[in-house]
C-alpha positions in Angstrom: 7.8 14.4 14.3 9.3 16.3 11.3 9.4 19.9 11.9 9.0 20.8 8.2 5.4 18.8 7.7 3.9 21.2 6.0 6.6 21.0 3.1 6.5 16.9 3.5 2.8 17.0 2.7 3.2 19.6 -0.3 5.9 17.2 -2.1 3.8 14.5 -0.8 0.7 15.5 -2.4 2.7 16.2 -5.4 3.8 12.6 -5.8 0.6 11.1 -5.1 -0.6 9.1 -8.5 -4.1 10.8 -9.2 -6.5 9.6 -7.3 -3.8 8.4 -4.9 -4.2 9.0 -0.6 -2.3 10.2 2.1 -3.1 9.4 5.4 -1.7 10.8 8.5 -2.2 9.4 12.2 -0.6 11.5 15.1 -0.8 13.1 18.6 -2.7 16.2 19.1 -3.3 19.0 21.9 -7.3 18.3 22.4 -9.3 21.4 22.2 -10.7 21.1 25.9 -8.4 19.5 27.9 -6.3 21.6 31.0 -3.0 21.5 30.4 -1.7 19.4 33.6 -3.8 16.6 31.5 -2.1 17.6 28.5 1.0 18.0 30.1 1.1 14.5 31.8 -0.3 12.7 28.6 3.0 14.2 26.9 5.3 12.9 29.7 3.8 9.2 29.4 4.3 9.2 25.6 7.6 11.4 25.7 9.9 7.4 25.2 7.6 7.4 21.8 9.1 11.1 20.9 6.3 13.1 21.7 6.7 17.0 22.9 4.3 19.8 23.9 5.2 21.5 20.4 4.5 18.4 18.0 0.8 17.9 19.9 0.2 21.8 18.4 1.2 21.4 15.7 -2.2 21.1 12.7 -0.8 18.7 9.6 -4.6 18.3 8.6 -4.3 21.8 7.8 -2.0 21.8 5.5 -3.7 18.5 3.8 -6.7 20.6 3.1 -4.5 22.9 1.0 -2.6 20.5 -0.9 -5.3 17.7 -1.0 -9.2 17.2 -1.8 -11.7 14.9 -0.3 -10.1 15.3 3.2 -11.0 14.1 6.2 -10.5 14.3 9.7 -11.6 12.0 12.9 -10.5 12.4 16.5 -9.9 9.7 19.2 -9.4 9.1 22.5 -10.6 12.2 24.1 -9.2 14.3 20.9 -5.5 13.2 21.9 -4.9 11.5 19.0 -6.3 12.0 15.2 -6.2 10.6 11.8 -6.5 12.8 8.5 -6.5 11.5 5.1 -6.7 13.4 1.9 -6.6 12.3 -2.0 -5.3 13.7 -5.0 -7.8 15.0 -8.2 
């Protein structure tokens, strides 16, 4: 929901205690879906905050630059994901 993630997970990962963890859990525009699927998942979830631009954006991404021993699962069709990383 924060527009500026990728700074949030660089002071983030900064904080972090070694060998600390940051896990993220979010919404996410699956790789395969059409986009009246997409379009009409982000309408039902739209009262929870969701928009078109926040299920594009990649926060894992920027985990894999700030973080090692990453990882990254999808669920529910690749509509939602969760990506943890920890600090050396």
């Amino acid at each position: 929901m924060i527009p500026e993630y990728k700074e949030i997970i660089r002071r983030g990962s900064e904080a972090l205690a070694p060998h600390g963890r940051m896990v993220i859990a979010d919404l996410r525009k699956p790789d395969r879906w059409p986009m009246w699927i997409v379009n009409f998942m982000v309408w039902i979830t739209r009262p929870f905050g969701t928009s078109l631009d926040i299920t594009l954006r990649k926060p894992w991404e920027a985990m894999e630059t700030y973080l090692a021993k990453t990882s990254f699962s999808k669920f529910y069709g690749g509509f939602t994901y969760i990506s943890s990383g920890e600090k050396d």
